[in-house]
Structures are given as C-alpha cells and as structure tokens.
PyMOL CGO cylinders between C-alpha atoms (Angstrom):
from pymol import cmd
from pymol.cgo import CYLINDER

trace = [
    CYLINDER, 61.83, 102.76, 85.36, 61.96, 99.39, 83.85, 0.3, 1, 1, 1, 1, 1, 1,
    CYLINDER, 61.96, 99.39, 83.85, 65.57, 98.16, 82.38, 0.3, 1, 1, 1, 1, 1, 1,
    CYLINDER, 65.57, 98.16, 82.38, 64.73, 96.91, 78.90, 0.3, 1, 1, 1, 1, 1, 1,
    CYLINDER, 64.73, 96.91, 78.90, 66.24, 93.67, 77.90, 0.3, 1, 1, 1, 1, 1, 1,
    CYLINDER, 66.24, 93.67, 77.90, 67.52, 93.25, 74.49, 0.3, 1, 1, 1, 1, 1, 1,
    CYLINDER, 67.52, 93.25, 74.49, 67.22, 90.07, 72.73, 0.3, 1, 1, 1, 1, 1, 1,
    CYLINDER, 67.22, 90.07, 72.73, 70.08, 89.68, 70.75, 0.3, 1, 1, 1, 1, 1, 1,
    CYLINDER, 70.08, 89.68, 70.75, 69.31, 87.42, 67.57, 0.3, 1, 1, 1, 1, 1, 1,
    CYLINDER, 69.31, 87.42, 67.57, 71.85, 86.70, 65.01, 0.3, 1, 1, 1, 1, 1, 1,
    CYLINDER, 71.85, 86.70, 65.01, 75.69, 86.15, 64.64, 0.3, 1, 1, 1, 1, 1, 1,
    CYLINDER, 75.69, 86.15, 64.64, 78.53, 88.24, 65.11, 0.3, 1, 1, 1, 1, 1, 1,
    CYLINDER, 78.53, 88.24, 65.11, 80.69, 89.29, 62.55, 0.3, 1, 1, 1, 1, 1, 1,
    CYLINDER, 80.69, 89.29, 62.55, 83.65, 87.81, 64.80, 0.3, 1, 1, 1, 1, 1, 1,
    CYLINDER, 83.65, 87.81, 64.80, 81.92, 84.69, 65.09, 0.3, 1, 1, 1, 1, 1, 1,
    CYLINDER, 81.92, 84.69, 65.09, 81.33, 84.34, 61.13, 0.3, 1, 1, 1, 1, 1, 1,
    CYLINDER, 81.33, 84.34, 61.13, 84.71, 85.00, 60.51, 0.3, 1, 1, 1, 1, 1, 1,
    CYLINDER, 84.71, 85.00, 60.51, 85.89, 82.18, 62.83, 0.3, 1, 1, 1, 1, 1, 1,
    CYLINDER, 85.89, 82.18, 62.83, 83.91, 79.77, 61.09, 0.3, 1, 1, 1, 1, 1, 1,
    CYLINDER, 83.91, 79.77, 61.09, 84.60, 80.96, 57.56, 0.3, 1, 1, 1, 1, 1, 1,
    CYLINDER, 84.60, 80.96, 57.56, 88.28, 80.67, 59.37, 0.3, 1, 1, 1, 1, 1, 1,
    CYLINDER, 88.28, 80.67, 59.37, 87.74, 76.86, 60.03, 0.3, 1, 1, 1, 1, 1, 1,
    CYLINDER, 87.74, 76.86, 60.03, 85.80, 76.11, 56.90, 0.3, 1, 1, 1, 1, 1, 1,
    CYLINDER, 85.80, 76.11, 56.90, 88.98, 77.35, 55.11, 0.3, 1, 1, 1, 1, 1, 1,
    CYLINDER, 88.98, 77.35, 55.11, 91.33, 75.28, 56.91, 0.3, 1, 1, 1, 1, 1, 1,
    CYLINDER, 91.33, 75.28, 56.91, 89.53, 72.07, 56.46, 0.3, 1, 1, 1, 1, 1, 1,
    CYLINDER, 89.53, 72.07, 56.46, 89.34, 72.71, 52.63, 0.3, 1, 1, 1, 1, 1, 1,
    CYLINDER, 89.34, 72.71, 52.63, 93.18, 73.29, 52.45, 0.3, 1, 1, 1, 1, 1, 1,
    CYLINDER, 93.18, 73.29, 52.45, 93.45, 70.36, 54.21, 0.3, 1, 1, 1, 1, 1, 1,
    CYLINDER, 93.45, 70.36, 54.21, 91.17, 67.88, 51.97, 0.3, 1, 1, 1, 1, 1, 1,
    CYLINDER, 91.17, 67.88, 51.97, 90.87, 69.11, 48.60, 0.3, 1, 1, 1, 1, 1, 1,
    CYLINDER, 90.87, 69.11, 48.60, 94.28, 68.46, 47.74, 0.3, 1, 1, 1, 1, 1, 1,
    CYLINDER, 94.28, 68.46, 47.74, 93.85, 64.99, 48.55, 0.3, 1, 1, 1, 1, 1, 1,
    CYLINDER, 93.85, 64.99, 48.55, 91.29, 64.77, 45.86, 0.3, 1, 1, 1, 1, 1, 1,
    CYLINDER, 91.29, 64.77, 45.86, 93.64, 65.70, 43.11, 0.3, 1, 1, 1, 1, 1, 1,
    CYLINDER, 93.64, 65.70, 43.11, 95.34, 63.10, 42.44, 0.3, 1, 1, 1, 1, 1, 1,
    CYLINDER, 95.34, 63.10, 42.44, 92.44, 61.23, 42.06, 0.3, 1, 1, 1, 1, 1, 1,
    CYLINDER, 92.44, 61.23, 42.06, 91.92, 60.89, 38.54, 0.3, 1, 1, 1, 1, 1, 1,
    CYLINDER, 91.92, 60.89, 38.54, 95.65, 60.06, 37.68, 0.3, 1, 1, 1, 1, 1, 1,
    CYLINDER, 95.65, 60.06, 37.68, 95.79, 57.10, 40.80, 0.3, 1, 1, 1, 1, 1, 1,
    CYLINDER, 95.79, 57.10, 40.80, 92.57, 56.02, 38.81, 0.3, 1, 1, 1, 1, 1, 1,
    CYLINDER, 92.57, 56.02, 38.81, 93.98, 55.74, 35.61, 0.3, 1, 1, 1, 1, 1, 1,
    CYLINDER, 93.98, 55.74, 35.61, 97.64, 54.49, 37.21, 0.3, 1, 1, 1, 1, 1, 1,
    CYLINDER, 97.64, 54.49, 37.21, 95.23, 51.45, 38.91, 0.3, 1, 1, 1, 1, 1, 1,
    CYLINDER, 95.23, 51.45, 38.91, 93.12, 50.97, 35.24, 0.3, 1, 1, 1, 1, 1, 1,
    CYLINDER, 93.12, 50.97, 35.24, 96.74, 50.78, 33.30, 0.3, 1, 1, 1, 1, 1, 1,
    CYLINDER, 96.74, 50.78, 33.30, 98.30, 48.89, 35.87, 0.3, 1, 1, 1, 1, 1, 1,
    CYLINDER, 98.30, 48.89, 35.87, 95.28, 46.14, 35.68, 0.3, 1, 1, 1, 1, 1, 1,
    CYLINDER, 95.28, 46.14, 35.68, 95.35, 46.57, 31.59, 0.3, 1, 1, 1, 1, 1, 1,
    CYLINDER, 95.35, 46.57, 31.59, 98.86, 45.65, 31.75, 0.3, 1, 1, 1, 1, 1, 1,
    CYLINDER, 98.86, 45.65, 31.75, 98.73, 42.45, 33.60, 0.3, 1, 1, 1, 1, 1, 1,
    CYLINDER, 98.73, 42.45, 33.60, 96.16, 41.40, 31.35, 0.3, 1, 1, 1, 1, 1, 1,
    CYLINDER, 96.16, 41.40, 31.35, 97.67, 41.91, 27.91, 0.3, 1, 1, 1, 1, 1, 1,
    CYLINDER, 97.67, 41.91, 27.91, 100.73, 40.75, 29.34, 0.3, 1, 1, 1, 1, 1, 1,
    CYLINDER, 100.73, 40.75, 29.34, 98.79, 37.40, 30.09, 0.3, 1, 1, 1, 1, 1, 1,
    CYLINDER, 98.79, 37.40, 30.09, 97.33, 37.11, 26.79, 0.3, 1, 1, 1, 1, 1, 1,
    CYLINDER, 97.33, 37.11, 26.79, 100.72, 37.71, 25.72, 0.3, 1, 1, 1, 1, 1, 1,
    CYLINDER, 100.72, 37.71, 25.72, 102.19, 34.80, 27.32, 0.3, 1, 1, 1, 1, 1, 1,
    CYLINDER, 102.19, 34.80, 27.32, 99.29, 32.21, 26.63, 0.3, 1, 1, 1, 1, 1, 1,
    CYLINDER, 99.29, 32.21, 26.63, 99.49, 33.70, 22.78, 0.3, 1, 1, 1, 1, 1, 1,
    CYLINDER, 99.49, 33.70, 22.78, 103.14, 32.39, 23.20, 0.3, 1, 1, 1, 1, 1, 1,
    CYLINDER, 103.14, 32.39, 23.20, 102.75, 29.16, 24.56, 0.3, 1, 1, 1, 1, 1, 1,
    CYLINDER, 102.75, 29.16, 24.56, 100.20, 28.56, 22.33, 0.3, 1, 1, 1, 1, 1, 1,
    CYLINDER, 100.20, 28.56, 22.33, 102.33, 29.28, 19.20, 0.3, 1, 1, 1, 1, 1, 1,
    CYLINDER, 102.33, 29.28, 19.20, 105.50, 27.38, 19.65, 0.3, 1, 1, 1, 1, 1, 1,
    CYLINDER, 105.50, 27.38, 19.65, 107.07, 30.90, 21.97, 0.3, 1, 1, 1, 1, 1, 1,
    CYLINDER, 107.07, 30.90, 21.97, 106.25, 33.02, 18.54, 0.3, 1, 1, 1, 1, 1, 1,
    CYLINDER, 106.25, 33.02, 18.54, 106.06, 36.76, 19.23, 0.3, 1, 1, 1, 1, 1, 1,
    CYLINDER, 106.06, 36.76, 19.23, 102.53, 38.06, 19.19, 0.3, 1, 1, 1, 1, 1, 1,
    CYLINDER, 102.53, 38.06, 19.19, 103.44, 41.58, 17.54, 0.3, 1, 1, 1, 1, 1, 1,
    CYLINDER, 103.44, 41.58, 17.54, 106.55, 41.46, 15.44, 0.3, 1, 1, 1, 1, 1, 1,
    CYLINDER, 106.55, 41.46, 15.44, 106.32, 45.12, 13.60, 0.3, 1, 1, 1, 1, 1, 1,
    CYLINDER, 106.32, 45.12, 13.60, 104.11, 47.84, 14.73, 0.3, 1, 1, 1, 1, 1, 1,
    CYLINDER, 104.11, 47.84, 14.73, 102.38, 47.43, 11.52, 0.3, 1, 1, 1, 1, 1, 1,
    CYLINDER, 102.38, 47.43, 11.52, 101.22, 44.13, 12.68, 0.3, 1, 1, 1, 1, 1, 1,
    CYLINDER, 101.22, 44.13, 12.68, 99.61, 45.79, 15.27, 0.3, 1, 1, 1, 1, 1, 1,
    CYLINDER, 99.61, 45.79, 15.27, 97.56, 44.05, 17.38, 0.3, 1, 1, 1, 1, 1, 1,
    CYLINDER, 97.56, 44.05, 17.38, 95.94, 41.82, 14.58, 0.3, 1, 1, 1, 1, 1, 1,
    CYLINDER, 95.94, 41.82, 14.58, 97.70, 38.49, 16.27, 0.3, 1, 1, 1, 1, 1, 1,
    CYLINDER, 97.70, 38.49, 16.27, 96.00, 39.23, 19.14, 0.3, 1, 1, 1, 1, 1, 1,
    CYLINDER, 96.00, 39.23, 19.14, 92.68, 40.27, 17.80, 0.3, 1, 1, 1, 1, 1, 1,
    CYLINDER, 92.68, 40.27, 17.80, 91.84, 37.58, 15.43, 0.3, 1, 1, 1, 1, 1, 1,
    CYLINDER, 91.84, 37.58, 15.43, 93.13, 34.99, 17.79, 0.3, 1, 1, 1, 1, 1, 1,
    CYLINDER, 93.13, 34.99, 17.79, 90.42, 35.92, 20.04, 0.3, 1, 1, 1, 1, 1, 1,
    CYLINDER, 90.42, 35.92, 20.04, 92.89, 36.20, 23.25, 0.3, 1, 1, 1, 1, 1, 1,
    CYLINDER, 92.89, 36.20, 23.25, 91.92, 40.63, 23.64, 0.3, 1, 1, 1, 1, 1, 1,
    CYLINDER, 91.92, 40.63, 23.64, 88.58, 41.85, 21.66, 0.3, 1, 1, 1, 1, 1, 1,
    CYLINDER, 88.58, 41.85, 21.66, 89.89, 44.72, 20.35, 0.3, 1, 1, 1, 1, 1, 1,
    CYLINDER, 89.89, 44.72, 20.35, 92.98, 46.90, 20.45, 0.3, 1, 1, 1, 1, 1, 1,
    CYLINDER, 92.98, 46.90, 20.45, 93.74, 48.20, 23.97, 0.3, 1, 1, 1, 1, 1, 1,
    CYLINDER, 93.74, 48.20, 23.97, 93.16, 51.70, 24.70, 0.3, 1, 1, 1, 1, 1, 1,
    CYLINDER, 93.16, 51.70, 24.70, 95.65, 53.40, 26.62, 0.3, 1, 1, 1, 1, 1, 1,
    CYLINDER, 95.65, 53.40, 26.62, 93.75, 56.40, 29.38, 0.3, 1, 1, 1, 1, 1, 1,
    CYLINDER, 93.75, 56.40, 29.38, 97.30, 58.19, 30.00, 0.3, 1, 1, 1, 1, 1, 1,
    CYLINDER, 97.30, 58.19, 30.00, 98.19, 58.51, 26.42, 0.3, 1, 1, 1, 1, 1, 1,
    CYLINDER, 98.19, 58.51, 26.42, 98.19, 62.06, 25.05, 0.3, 1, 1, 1, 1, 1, 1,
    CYLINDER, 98.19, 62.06, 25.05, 98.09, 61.01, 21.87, 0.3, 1, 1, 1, 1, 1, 1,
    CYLINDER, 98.09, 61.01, 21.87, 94.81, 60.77, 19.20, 0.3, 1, 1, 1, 1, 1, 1,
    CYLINDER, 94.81, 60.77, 19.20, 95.39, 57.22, 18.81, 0.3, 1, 1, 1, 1, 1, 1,
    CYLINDER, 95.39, 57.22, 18.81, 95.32, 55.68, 22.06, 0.3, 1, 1, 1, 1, 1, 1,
    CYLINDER, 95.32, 55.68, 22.06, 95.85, 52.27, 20.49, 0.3, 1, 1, 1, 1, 1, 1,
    CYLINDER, 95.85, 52.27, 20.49, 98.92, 52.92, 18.57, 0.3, 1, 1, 1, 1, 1, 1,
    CYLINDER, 98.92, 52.92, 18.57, 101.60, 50.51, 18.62, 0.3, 1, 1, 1, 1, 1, 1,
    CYLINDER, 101.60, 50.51, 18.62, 105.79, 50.69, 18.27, 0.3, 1, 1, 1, 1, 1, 1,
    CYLINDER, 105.79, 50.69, 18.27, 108.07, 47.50, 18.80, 0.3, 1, 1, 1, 1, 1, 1,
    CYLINDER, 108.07, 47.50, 18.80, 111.45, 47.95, 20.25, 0.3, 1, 1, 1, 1, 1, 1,
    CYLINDER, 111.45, 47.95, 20.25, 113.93, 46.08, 22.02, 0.3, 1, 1, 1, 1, 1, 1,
    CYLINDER, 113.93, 46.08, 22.02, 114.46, 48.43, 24.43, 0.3, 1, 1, 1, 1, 1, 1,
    CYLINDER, 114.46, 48.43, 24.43, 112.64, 51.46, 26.78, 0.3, 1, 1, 1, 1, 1, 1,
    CYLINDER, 112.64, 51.46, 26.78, 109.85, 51.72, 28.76, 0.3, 1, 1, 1, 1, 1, 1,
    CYLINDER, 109.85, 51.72, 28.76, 107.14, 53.74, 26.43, 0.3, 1, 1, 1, 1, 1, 1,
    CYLINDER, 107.14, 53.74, 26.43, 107.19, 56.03, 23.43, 0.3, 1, 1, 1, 1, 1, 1,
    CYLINDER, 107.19, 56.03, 23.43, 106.46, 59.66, 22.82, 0.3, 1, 1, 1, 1, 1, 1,
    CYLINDER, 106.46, 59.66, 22.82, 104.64, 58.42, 19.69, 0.3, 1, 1, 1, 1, 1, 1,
    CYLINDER, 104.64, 58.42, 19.69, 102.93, 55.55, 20.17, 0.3, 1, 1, 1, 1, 1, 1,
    CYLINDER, 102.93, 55.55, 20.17, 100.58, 54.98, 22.95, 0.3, 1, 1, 1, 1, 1, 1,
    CYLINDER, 100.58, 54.98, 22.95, 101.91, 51.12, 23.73, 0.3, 1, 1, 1, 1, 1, 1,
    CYLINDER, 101.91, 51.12, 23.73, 105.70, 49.54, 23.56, 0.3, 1, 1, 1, 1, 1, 1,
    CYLINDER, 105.70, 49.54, 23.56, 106.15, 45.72, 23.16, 0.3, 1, 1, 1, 1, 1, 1,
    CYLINDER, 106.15, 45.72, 23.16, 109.24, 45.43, 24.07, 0.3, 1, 1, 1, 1, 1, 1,
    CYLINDER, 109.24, 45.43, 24.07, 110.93, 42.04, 22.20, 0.3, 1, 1, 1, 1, 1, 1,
    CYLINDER, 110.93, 42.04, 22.20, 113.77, 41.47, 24.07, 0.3, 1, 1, 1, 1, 1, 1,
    CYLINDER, 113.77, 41.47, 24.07, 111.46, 40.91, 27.37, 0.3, 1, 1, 1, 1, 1, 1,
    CYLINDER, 111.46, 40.91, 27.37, 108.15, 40.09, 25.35, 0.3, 1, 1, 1, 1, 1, 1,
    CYLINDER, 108.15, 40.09, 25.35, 106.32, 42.54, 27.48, 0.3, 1, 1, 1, 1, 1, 1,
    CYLINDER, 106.32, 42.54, 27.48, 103.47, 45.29, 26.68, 0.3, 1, 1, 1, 1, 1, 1,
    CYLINDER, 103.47, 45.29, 26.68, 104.60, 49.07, 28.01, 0.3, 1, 1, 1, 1, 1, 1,
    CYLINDER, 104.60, 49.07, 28.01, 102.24, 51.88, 28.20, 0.3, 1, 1, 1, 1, 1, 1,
    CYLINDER, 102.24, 51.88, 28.20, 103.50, 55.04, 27.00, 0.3, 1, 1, 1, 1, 1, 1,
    CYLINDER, 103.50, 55.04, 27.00, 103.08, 57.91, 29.24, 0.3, 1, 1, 1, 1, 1, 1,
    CYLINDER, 103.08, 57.91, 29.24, 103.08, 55.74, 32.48, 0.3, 1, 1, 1, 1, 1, 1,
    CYLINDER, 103.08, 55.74, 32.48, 105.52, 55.08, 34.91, 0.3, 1, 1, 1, 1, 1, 1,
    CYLINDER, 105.52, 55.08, 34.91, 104.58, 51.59, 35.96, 0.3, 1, 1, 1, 1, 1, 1,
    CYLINDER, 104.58, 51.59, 35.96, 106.97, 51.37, 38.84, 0.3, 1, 1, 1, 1, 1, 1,
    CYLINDER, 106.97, 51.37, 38.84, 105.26, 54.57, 40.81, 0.3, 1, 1, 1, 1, 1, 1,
    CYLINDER, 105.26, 54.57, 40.81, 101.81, 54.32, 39.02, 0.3, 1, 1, 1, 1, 1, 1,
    CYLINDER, 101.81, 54.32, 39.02, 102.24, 57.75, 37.88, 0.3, 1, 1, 1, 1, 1, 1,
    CYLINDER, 102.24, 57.75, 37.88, 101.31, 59.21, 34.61, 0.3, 1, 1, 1, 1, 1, 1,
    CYLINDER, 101.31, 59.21, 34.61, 104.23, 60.94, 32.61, 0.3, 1, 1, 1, 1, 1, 1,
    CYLINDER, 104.23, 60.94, 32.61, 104.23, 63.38, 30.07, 0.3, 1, 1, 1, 1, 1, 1,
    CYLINDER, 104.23, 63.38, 30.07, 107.15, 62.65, 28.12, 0.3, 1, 1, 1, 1, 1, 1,
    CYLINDER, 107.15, 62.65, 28.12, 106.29, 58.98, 27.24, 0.3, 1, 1, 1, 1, 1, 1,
    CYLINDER, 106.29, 58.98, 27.24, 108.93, 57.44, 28.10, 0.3, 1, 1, 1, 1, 1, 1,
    CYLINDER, 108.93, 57.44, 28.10, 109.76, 56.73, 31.79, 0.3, 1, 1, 1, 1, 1, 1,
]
cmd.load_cgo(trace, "trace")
C-alpha cells in the first residue's frame, strides 16, 4: 500500500494570527506619529505668517516716522492693506473663530479668545490667537 502524501496549501490560523499580531504592532507604533500632523502644519504656516507681518510691521514703521500700523482694532488692518506692504488681511488657520482675520489691540498678552490676531503696542508685535508661539502648539483658549 502506497502512503499518500498530502499537499498542504494555505495558511494556518496560528500563522495569520501572528501576522495580524505584527501588523497591529506596527500600526500602534506609527499612526500616532501622524497625528499631530495637521497641528505641526499649521504651528510651521503661523509661525512663517508671523515673521512676515511682523516684517511688514517694522518696514510700515520705519517708513512712517515709527507710527503704529494698527492703532484700534477698528482700524484693522486698513494701514497695512492700502499701503500695499500685506494684500489682504491675514488669515489665522488655528483660530476657532468665524472671522479668522479679526483684530484686537492691547498692550499686553499673547492672543485673544475673541479675536483671531493681537497687536500688541507696547512691543509693536502681531500675536496669533489660539497659538502658542513658543512650543508651536495650537491652544484652545486663545490666549497662551
């Protein structure tokens, strides 16, 4: 009689399991590095958009015998604008707000819950609201 050899074909269930095994490990491991993502994005766009306006800021100032670009938040950013040194108000990507654009002055602080940009006049320096400039994160509270 004549031993019959079976051809096994396929995978085992053990060996499936190992791989679905591995497959989860390597997910847990990369996807939270993904995350973050969109946030360093818009930490890297706001921190660019800052130096910027911050720039036209200063050569508005020189300019314009050290005059203050925005003076009320109902100024706005019409200085600015119509003196052809940003084409249009700023838009600011962390900002929770409707108006992205909007516009406080204060003297002190480092954003505002209401407005999406602070120029601060005691350092003549554009904030954005709901960013923490120092650690590139976005905040939720507006201020930092």
């Amino acid at each position: 009689m004549q031993a019959r050899k079976l051809l096994r074909k396929g995978f085992t269930l053990v060996e499936i399991l190992i791989v679905v095994v591995i497959l989860g490990i390597l997910a847990a491991i990369v996807i939270p590095q993904f995350t973050n993502a969109t946030q360093d994005a818009q930490g890297g766009n706001l921190r660019a958009q800052l130096a910027s306006l911050n720039r036209q800021v200063e050569l508005y100032r020189a300019r314009n015998n050290n005059a203050a670009p925005i003076t009320t938040a109902a100024a706005n950013w019409n200085l600015l604008v119509n003196g052809n040194y940003i084409k249009a108000a700023p838009s600011n990507p962390a900002s929770s707000l409707a108006d992205k654009t909007s516009l406080s002055v204060a003297a002190t602080g480092n954003g505002s819950a209401s407005t999406s940009w602070l120029y601060r006049s005691d350092t003549n320096t554009l904030m954005a609201s709901f960013f923490n400039e120092a650690t590139g994160a976005v905040t939720t509270t507006g201020t930092d």
